[in-house]
C-alpha positions as CSV (number, residue, x, y, z in Angstrom):
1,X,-57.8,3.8,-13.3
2,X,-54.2,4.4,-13.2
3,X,-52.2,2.8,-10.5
4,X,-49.5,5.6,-8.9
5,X,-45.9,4.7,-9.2
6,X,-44.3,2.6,-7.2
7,X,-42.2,4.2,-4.8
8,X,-38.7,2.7,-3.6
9,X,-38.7,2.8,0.1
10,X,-34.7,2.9,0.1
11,X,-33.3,6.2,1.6
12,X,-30.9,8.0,-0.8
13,X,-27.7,7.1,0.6
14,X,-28.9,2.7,0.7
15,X,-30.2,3.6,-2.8
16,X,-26.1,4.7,-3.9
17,X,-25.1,1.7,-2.5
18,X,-27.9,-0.7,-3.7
19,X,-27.0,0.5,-7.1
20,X,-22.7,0.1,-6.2
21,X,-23.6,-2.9,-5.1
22,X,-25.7,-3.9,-8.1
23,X,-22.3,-2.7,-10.4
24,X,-19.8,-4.9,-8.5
25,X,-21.9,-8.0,-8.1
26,X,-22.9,-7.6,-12.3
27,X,-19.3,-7.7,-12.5
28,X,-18.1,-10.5,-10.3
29,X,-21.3,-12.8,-12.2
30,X,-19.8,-12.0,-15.2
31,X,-16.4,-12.7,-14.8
32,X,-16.5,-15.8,-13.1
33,X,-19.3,-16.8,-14.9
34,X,-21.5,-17.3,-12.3
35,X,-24.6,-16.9,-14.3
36,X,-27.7,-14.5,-13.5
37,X,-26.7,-12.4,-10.2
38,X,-30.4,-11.1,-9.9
39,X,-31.0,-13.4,-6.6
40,X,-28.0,-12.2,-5.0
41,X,-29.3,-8.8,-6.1
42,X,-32.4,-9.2,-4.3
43,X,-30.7,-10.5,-1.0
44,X,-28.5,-7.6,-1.3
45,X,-31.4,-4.7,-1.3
46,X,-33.2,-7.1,1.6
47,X,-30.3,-6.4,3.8
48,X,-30.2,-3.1,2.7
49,X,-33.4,-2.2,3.6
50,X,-33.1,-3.6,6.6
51,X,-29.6,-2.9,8.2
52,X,-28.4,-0.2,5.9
53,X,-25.5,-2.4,4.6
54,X,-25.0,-5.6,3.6
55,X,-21.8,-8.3,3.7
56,X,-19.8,-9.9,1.5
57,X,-19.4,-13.1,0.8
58,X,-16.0,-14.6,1.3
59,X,-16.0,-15.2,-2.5
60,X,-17.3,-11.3,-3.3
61,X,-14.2,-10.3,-0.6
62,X,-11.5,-12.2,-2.4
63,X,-12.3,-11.2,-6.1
64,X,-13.4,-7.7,-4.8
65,X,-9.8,-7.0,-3.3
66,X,-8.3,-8.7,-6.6
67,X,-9.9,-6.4,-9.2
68,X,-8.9,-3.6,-6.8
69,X,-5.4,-4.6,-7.6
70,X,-6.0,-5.1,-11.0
71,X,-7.9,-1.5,-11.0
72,X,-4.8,0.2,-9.7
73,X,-3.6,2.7,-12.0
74,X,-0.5,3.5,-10.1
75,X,0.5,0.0,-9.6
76,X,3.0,-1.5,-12.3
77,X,2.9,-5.3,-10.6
78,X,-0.4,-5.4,-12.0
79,X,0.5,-8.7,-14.3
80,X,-0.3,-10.8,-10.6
81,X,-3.1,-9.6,-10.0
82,X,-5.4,-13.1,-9.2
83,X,-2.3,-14.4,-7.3
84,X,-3.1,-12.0,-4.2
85,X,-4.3,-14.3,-1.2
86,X,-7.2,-12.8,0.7
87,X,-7.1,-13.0,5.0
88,X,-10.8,-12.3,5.7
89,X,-10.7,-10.5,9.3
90,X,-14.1,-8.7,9.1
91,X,-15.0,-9.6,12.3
92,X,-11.6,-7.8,14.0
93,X,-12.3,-4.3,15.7
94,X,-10.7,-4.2,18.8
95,X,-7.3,-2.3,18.1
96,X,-4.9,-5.0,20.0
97,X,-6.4,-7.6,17.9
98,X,-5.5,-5.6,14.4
99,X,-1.9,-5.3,15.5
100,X,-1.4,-9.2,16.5
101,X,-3.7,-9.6,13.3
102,X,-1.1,-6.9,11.0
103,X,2.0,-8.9,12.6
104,X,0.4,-12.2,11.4
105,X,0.3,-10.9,8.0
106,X,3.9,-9.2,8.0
107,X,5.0,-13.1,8.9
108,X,3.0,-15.0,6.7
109,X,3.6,-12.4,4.0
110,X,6.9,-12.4,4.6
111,X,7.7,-16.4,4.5
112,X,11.5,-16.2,5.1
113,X,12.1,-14.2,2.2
114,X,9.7,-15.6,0.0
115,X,7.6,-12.4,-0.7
116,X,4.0,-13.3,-1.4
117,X,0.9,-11.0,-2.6
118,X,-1.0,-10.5,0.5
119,X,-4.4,-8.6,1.9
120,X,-5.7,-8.6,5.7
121,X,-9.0,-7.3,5.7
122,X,-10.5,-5.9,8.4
123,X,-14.2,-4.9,9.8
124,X,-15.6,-2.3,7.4
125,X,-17.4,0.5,7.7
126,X,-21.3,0.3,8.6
127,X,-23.9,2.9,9.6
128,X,-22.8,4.1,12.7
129,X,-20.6,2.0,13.5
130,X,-16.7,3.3,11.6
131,X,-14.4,0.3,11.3
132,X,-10.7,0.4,13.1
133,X,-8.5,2.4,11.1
134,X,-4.6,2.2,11.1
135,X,-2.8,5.5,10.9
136,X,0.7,4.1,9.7
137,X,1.0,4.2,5.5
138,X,2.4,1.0,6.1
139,X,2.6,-1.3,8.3
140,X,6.3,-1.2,8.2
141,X,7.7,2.3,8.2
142,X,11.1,3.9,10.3
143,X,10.5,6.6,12.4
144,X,11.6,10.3,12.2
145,X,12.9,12.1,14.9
146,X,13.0,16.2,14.6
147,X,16.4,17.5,15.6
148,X,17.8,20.8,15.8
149,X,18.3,22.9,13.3
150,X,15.2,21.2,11.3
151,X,17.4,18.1,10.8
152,X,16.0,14.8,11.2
153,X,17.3,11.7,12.2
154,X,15.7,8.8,10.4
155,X,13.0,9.0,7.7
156,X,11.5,12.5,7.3
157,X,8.5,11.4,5.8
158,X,7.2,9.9,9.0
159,X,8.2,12.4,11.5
160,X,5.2,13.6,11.9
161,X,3.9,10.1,12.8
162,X,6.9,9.6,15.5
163,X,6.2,12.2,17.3
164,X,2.8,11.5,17.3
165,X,3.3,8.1,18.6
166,X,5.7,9.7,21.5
167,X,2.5,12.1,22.8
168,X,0.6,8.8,22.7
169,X,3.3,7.1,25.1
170,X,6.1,5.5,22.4
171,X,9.1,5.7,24.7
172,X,11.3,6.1,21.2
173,X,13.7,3.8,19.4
174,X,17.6,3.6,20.4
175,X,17.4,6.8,17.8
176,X,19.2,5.0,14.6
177,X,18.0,6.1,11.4
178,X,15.9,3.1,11.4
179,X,14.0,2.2,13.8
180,X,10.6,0.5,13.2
181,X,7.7,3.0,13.9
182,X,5.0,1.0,16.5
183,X,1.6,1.0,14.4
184,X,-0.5,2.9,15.5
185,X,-4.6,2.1,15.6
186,X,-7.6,3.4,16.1
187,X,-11.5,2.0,17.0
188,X,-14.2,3.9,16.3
189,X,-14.9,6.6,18.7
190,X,-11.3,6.4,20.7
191,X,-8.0,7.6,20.7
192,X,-5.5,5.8,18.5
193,X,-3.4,3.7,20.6
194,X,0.5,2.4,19.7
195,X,2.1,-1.1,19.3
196,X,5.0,-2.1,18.7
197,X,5.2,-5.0,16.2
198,X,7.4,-7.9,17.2
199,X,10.6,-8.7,15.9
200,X,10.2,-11.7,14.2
201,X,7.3,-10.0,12.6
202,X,10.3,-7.7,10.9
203,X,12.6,-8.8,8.3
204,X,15.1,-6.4,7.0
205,X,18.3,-6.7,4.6
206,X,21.6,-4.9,5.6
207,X,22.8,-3.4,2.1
208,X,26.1,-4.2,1.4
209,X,27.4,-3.6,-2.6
210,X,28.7,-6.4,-5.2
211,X,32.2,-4.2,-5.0
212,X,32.5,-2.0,-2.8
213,X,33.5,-3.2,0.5
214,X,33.1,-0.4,2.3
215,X,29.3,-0.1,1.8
216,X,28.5,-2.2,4.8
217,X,29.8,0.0,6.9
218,X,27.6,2.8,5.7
219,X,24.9,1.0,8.1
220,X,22.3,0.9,5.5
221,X,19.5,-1.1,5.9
222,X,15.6,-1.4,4.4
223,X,12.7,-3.8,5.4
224,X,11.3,-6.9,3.2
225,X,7.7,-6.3,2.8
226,X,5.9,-2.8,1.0
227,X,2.7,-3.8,3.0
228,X,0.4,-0.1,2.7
229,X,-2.0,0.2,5.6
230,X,-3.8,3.4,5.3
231,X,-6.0,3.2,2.1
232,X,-9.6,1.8,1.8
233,X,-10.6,-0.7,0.1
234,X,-13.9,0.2,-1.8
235,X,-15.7,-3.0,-2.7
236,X,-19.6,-2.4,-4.4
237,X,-20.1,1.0,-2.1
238,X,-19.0,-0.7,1.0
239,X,-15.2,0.7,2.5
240,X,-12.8,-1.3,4.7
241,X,-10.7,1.5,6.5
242,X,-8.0,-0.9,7.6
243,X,-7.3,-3.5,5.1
244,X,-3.0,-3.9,4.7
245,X,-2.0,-5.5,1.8
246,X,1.5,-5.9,0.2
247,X,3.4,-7.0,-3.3
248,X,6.7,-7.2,-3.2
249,X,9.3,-4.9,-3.8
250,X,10.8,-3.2,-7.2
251,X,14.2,-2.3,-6.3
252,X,14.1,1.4,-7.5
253,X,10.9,2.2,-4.6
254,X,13.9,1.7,-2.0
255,X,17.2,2.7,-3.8
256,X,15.8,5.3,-6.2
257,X,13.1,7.0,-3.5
258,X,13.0,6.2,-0.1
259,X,17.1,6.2,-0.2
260,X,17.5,9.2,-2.2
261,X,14.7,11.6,-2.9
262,X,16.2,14.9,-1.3
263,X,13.2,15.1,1.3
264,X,13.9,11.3,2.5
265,X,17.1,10.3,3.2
266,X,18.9,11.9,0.9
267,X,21.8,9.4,0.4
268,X,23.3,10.6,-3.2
269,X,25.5,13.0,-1.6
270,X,27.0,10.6,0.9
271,X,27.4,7.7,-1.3
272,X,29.1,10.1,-4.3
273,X,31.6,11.2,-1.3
274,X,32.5,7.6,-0.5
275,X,32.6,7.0,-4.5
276,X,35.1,9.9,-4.8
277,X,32.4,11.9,-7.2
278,X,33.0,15.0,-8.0
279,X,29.7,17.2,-6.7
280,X,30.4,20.8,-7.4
281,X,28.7,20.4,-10.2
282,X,25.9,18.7,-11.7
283,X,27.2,18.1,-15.1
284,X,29.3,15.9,-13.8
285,X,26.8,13.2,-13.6
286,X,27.6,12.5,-9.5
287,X,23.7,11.8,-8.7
288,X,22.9,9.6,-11.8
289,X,26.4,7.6,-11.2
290,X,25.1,7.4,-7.2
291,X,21.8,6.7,-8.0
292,X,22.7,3.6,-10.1
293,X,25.5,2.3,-7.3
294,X,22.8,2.7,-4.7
295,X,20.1,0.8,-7.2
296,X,23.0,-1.8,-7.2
297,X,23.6,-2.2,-3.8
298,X,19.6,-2.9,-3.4
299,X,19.2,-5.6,-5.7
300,X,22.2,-7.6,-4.4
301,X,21.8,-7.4,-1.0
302,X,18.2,-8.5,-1.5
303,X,18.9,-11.3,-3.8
304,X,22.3,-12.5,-1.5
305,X,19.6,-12.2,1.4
306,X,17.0,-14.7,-0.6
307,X,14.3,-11.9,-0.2
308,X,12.0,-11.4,-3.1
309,X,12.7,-8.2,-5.5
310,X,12.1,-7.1,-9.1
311,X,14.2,-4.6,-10.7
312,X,12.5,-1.6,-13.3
313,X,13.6,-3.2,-16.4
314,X,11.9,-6.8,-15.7
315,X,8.5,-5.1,-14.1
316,X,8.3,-2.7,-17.2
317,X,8.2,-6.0,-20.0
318,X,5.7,-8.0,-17.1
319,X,3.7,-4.8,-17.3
320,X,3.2,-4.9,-21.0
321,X,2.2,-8.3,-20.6
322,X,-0.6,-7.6,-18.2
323,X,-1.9,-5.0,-20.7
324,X,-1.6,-7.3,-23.2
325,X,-3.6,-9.8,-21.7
326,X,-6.3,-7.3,-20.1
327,X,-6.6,-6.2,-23.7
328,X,-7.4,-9.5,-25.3
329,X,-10.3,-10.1,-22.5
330,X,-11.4,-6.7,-23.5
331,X,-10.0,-4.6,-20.4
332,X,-9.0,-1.1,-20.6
333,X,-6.1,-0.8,-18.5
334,X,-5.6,2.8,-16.5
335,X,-2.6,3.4,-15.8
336,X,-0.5,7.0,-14.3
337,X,1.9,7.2,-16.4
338,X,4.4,9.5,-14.3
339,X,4.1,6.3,-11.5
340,X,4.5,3.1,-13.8
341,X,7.3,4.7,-15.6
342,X,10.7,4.0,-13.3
343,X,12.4,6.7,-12.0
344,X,15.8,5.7,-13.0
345,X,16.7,4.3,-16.4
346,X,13.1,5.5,-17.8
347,X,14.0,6.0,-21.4
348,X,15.1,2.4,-21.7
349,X,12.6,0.7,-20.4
350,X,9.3,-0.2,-23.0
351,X,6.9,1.4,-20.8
352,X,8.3,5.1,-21.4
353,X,7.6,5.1,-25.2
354,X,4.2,4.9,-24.7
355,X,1.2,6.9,-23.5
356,X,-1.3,5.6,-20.7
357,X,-5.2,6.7,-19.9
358,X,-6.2,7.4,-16.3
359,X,-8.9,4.7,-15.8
360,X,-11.0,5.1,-12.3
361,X,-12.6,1.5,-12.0
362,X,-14.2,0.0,-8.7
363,X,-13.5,-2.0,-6.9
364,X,-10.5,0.4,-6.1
365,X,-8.0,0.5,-3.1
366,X,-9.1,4.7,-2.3
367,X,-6.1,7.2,-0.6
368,X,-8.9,9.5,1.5
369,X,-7.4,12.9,2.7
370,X,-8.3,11.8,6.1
371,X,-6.0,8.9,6.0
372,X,-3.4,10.5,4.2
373,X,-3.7,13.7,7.3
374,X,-3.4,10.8,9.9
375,X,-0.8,9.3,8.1
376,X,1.6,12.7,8.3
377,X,0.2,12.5,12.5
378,X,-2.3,15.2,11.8
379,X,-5.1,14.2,14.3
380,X,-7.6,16.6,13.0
381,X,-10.3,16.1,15.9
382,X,-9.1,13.4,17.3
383,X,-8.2,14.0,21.4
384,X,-4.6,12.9,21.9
């Protein structure tokens, strides 16, 4: 007699994660040569079955949130990848406790100046039971404030945020174009709630320019650490909402985007004034010959400052390195290429003469169009 087919007791949804789970833990075995992962398999789908999740070991955290780095195709500080140091919070909810937490790891990320590759990882997600999610895109960000006439003073991109945090309670900045947005953070099944990080938590670097006296007077400013705060990190099917991590900067994100981009702050025209440019018309060259003073001015005052920056043309040659190496260990690299290319200068750096695949490998760092809606201070249903 024929016995009937087993049947596996796992619901769908632990059944997508058993097997995510199966496909990360394969792949940390492997790679650190850890040997046969089918025990830790099978302790795996036991806690599945039984709590609907499972945890990571503090090991399966650090290399998870490594390879997630490594797996970024948007990232072009890739080559670093192992160096990223891992802060295991998993057991931090409550939403005063991220925010002492997210100003621990602006200091220790910070170090003086020192810039150092850095994750806080906080509780994840588990059934019924959403982790704490932090609305800012990073944790350092300068707020927006709506004027009339659709002006803004500050960063555009976050006005939405500011006035956001001002319905929540934010009493405002002295109203400078850069003030330091509080974070703002939510736990599961509450209102977000806003705090304001402290200032020794906050390095910034007043630009001034290697010629140009008069730059410093411009009042130009930008903060130490890139530390993104809204993504999820995906690690073998299970998310952690808030999980901050930070590289360090490349000079062209501050002096090439968040400076001059026409829907930031939207410095060419000001600087090509001060330059004595001639701007009525564009074949003069006024906004490349800004762009590069501004790219200038970055660089120098981060270096004078003893803060830790790359420019374009150094990341683009570490860049090929990492593919190089990724290549010999038999690693497709993904890469966008319309991100890892530079936006100034592009045609003489190596990575523009060369084509790039679109590679989506977990673990991952994941931009959900929740977070991105928070991140803009869209609330969707959330009661503020």
């Amino acid at each position: 007699m024929q016995s009937a087919p087993r049947v596996d007791p796992l619901p769908p949804a632990s059944r997508e994660l058993l097997r995510e789970a199966v496909e990360f833990l394969t792949l940390r075995h492997a790679e650190e040569r850890l040997g046969d992962p089918a025990r830790r398999i099978a302790a795996v789908r036991a806690e599945i079955a039984e709590t609907g999740t499972y945890r990571h070991t503090t090991a399966e955290l650090v290399h998870g949130a490594r390879v997630a780095w490594r797996n970024a195709n948007r990232c072009i500080g890739r080559l670093y990848w192992r160096s990223l140091t891992v802060r295991d919070r998993r057991d931090v909810r409550d939403p005063q406790d991220v925010a002492d937490a997210s100003a621990d790891h602006l200091r220790e990320a910070t170090r003086g100046g020192r810039i150092r590759a850095l994750i806080t990882v906080f509780a994840p997600d588990a059934p019924g039971r959403p982790g704490p999610r932090i609305w800012n895109e990073q944790l350092l960000r300068y707020a927006g404030y709506d004027r009339p006439g659709g002006r803004v003073t500050g960063d555009p991109r976050n006005a939405g945020l500011t006035a956001l945090a001002r319905r929540l309670g934010w009493p405002g900045g002295p109203g400078t174009p850069f003030d330091v947005l509080p974070l703002l953070i939510q736990a599961a099944g509450d209102r977000p709630r806003w705090f304001a990080l402290p200032p020794d938590a906050v390095l910034e670097v007043e630009l001034a320019h290697p010629e140009y006296t008069w730059w410093r007077a411009l009042g130009l400013r930008w903060h130490a650490v890139p530390a993104l705060s809204n993504m999820c990190l995906e690690i073998g099917g299970i998310c952690y909402p808030a999980a901050p991590f930070n590289g360090w900067y490349m000079g062209t994100e501050i002096g090439a985007r968040n400076l001059a981009d026409a829907d930031r702050y939207d410095l060419l025209p000001l600087v090509a004034d001060h330059l004595g440019l001639d701007t009525r018309t564009d074949r003069s060259l006024w906004k490349d010959r800004a762009l590069v003073e501004l790219n200038r001015s970055v660089l120098y005052s981060f270096d004078r400052a003893g803060v830790t920056v790359t420019d374009h043309h150094t990341e683009s040659q570490r860049f090929l390195t990492h593919l190089g190496r990724e290549e010999r260990k038999g690693r497709k690299v993904g890469a966008e290429w319309s991100w890892i290319v530079p936006p100034i200068s592009a045609s003489a750096t190596p990575v523009f003469h060369r084509t790039y695949e679109e590679v989506e490998r977990h673990p991952a760092y994941v931009h959900h169009p929740e977070a991105r809606a928070r991140a803009a201070g869209h609330p969707g249903d959330t009661l503020v």
